[in-house]
C-alpha positions as CSV (number, residue, x, y, z in Angstrom):
1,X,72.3,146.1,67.0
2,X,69.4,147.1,64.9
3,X,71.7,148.3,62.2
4,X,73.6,145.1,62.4
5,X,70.0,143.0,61.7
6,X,69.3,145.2,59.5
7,X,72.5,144.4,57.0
8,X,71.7,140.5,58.2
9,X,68.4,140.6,56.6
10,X,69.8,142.7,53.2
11,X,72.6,140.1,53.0
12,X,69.9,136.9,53.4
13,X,67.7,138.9,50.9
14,X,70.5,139.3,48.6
15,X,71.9,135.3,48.6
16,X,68.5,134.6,47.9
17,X,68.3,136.5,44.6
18,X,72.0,134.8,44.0
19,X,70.3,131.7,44.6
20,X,67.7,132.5,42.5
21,X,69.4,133.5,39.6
22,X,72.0,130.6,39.7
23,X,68.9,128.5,39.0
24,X,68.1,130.8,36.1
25,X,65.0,132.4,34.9
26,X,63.8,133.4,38.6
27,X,63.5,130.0,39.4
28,X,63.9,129.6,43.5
29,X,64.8,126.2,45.8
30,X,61.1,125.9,45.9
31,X,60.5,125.3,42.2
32,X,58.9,128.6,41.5
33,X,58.7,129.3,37.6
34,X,59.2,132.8,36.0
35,X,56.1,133.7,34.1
36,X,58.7,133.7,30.8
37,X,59.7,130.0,31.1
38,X,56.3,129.1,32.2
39,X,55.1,130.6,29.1
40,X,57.5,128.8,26.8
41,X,56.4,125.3,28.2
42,X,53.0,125.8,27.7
43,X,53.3,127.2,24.4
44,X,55.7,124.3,23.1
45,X,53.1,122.0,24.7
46,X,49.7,123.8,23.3
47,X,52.2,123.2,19.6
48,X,52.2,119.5,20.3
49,X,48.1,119.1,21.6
50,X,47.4,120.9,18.0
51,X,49.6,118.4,16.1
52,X,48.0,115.6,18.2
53,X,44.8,117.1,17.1
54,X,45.0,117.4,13.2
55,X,42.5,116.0,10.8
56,X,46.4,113.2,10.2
57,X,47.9,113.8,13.7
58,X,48.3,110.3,16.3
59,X,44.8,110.5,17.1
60,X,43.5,110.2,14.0
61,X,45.1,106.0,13.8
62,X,42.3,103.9,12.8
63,X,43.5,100.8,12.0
64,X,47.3,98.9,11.4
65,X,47.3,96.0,9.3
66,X,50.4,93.6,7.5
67,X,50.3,93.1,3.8
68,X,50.4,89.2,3.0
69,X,52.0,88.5,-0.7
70,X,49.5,89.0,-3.4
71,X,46.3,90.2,-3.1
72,X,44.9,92.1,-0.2
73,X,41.3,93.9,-0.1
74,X,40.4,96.9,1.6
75,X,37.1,98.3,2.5
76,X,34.5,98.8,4.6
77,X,33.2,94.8,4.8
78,X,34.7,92.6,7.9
79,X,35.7,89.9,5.3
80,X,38.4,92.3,3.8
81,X,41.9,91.7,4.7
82,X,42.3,95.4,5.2
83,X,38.3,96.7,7.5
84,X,37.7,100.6,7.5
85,X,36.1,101.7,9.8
86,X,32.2,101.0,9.2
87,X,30.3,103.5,7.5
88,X,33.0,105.0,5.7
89,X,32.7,103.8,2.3
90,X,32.1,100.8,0.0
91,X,32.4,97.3,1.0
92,X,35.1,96.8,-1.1
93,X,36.8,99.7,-2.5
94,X,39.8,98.3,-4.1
95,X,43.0,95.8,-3.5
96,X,46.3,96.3,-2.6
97,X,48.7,93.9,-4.4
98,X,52.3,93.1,-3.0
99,X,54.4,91.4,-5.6
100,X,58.2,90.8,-3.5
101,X,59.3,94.6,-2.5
102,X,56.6,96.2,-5.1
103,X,53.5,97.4,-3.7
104,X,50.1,98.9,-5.8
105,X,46.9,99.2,-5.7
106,X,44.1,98.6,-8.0
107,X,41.1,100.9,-7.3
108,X,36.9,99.2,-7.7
109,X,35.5,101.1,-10.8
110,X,33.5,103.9,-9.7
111,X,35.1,104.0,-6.1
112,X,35.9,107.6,-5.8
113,X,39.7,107.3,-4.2
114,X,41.9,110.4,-4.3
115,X,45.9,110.7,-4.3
116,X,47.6,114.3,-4.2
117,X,43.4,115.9,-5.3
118,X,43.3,113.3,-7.8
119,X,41.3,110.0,-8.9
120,X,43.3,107.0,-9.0
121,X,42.4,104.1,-10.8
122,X,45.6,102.0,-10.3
123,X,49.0,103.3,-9.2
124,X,52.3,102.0,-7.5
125,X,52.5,103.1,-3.6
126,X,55.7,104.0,-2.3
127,X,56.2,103.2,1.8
128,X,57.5,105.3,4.5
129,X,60.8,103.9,4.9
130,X,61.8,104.7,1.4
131,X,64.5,107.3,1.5
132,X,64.3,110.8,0.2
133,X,60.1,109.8,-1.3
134,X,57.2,110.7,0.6
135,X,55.4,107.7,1.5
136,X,51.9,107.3,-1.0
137,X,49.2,108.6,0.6
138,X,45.6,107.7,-0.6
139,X,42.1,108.9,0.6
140,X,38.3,108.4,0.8
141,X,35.9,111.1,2.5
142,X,37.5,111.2,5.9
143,X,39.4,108.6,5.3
144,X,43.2,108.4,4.4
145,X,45.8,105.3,4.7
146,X,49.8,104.6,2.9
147,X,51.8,101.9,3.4
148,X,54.6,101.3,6.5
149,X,57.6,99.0,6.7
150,X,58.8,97.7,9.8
151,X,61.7,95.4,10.0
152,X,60.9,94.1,6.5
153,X,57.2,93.4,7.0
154,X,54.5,95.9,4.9
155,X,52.0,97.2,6.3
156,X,48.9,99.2,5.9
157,X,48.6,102.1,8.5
158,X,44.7,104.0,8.6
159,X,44.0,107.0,9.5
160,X,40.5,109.1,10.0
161,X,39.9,112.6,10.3
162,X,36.6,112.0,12.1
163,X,37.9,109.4,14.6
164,X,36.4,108.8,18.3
165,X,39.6,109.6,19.9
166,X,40.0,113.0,18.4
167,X,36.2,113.4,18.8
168,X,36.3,112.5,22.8
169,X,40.1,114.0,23.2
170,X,40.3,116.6,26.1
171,X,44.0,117.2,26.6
172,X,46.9,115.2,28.4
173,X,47.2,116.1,32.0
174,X,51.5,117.4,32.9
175,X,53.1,117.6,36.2
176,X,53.5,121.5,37.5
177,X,55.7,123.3,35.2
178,X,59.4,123.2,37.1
179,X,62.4,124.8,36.2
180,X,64.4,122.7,38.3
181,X,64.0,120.1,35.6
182,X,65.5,122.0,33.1
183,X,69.2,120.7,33.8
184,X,72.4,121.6,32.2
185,X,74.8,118.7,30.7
186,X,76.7,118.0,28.6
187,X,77.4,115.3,25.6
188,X,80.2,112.8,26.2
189,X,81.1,111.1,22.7
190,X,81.5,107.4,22.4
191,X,84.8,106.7,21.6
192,X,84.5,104.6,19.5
193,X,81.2,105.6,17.7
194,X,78.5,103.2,18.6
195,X,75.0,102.0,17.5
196,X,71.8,101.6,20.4
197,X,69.6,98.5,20.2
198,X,65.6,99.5,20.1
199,X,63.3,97.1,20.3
200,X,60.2,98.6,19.3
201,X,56.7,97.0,20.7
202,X,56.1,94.9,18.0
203,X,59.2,93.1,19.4
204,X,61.3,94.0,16.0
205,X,64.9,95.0,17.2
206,X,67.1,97.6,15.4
207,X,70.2,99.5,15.6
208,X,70.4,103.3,15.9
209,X,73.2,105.8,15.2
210,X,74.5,107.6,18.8
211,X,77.0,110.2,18.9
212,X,77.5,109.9,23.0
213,X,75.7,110.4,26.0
214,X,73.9,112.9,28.0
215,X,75.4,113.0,30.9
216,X,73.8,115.3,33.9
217,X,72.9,114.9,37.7
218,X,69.6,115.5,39.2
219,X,69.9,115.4,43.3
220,X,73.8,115.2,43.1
221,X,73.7,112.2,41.4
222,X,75.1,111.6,38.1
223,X,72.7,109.8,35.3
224,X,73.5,109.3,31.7
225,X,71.3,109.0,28.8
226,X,71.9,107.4,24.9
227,X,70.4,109.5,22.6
228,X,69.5,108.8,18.9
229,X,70.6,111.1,16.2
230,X,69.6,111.1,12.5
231,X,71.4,112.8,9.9
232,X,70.2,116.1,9.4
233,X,67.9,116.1,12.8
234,X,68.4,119.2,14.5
235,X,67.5,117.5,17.7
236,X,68.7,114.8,19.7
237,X,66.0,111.8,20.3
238,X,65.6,110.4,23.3
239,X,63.6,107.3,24.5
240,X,63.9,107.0,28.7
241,X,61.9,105.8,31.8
242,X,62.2,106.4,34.9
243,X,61.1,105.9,38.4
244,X,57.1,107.1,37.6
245,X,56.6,104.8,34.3
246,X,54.0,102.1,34.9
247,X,52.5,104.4,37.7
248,X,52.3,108.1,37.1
249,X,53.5,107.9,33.5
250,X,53.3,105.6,30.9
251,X,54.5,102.3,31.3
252,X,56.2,102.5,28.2
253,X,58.2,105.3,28.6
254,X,58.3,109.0,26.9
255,X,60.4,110.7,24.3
256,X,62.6,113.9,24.9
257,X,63.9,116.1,22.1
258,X,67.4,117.3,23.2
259,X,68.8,120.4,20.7
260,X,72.3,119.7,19.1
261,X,75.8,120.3,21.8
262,X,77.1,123.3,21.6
263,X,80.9,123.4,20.1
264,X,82.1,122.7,24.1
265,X,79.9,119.7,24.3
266,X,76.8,121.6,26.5
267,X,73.4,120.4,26.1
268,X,70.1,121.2,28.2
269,X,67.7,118.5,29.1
270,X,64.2,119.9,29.9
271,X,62.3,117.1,31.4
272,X,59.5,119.6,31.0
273,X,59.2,118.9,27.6
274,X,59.2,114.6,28.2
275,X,56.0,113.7,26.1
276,X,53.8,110.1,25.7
277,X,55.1,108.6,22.6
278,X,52.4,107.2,20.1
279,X,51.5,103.7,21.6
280,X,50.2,105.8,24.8
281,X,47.2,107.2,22.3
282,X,46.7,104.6,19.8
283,X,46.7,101.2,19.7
284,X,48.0,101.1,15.8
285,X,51.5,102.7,16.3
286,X,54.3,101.2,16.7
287,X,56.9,102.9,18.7
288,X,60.6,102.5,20.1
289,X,60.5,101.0,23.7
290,X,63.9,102.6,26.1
291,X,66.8,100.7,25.9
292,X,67.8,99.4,29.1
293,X,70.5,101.5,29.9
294,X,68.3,104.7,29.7
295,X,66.0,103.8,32.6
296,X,66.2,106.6,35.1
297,X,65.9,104.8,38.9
298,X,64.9,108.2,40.1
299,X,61.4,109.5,39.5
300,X,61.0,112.1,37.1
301,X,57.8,113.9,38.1
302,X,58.4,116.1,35.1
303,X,55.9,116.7,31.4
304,X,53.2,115.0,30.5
305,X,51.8,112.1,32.5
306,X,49.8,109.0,31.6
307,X,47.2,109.8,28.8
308,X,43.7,108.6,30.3
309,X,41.3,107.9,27.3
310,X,37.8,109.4,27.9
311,X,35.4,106.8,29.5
312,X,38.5,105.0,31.0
């Protein structure tokens, strides 16, 4: 009989390793993380927290303002159409003139104002929409700022290198690292090809390119997400909520990057790597809101949560 518990026990030990296994990376029923995977996470997230952080990262957005036709002044005086941020340079250090789709500016004599190291006195700014240019980016001390185009509207976006939210930022608090959320699917093409409405939160509304959806199960049950691809992206881009936004996450919802199908249509979805889009930092971004059909009804207790702003 002893022999007979004995084999029992080796045989339980032995389904559990199976078990373990079929989860990959030494993950059991229990959510435990090999140190490997854990590693990975934490790594790809430290990458992001020292993008965040950079002197031109999200946390550096200082101000967001829309070009009106003709002339429009920028500087550090509240009567400019354009305000920097007090204390960081002249009054009025220049204008920025928008003549139907042409955009320049015109620099104050003897404002120092730098584009690519050098002094500009007046030069034509290109925006970031423009395809296959870099938008125009001009700066003072700390200071940098190019223009943006959204839904046909031109705007001004500011950045500082020296702002209070990089000054005061501490991190971004994540749920436990949990392998289980790393979950195999696989990309079902839409047949025919089909656009995705975005609505972004300044309430403009576009249509993006998706090659199918993501279609997986967490809990047995089967979910599907739209993803947006780009031309030459080498990841899928994915804009969902789910069960936790507005309470443990942001309201908002996050983004997911989702690598490429393999050539039989497998993807993996690591909800580990979900992330706060812009609008969860700043104020002055102005970022792609999830389309209806990619609300999860299940809670996703998985990457980063809600960003809490120091002093809040």
């Amino acid at each position: 009989m002893k022999y007979k518990g004995l084999l029992s026990a080796v045989l339980s030990a032995l389904f559990a390793v199976l078990l373990s296994v079929s989860q990959g990376c030494g993950t059991s029923r229990d959510g435990a993380v090999d140190p490997r995977y854990s590693d990975e996470i934490a790594k790809w997230h430290a990458d992001r927290i020292e993008r965040l952080k950079s002197p031109t990262g999200w946390l550096s957005l200082a101000g967001l303002y829309w070009l009106k036709p003709g002339e429009n002044t920028f500087g550090t005086d509240p009567a400019n159409a354009i305000v920097f941020p007090a204390g960081k340079g002249p009054a009025i250090m220049g204008t920025i003139i928008v003549e139907g789709a042409n955009v320049r500016v015109k620099i104050t004599p003897g404002v120092d104002v730098l584009h690519d190291g050098a002094p500009v006195d007046t030069l034509v700014l290109h925006h970031d929409q423009e395809e296959g240019i870099e938008p125009t980016v001009l700066s003072h001390g700390s200071l940098s700022w190019f223009p943006i185009e959204r839904a046909g509207r031109l705007g001004i976006r500011v950045k500082d290198g020296e702002s209070e939210a990089l000054r005061l930022f501490t991190g971004i608090e994540r749920f436990p690292v949990d392998r289980r959320w790393r979950i195999e699917g696989r990309l079902e093409p839409h047949d025919p090809p089909k656009t995705v409405e975005i609505t972004s939160v300044l309430g403009d509304v576009t249509q993006e390119p998706s090659p199918g959806a993501l279609v997986f199960e967490i809990g047995g049950k089967t979910y599907r997400l739209d993803p947006i691809a780009e031309s030459g992206d080498d990841e899928l881009f994915v804009v969902f909520s789910d069960a936790t936004s507005g309470k443990e996450t942001y309201g908002g919802g996050r983004f997911l990057g989702v690598s490429r199908p393999a050539e039989d249509g497998k993807v993996v979805i690591d909800f580990n790597k979900a992330y706060n889009p812009p609008c969860a930092l700043s104020p002055y971004a102005t970022c792609p809101l999830p389309p209806p059909q990619n609300h999860l009804p299940t809670a996703v207790r998985a990457g980063e949560k809600t960003y809490k702003k120091p002093g809040h």
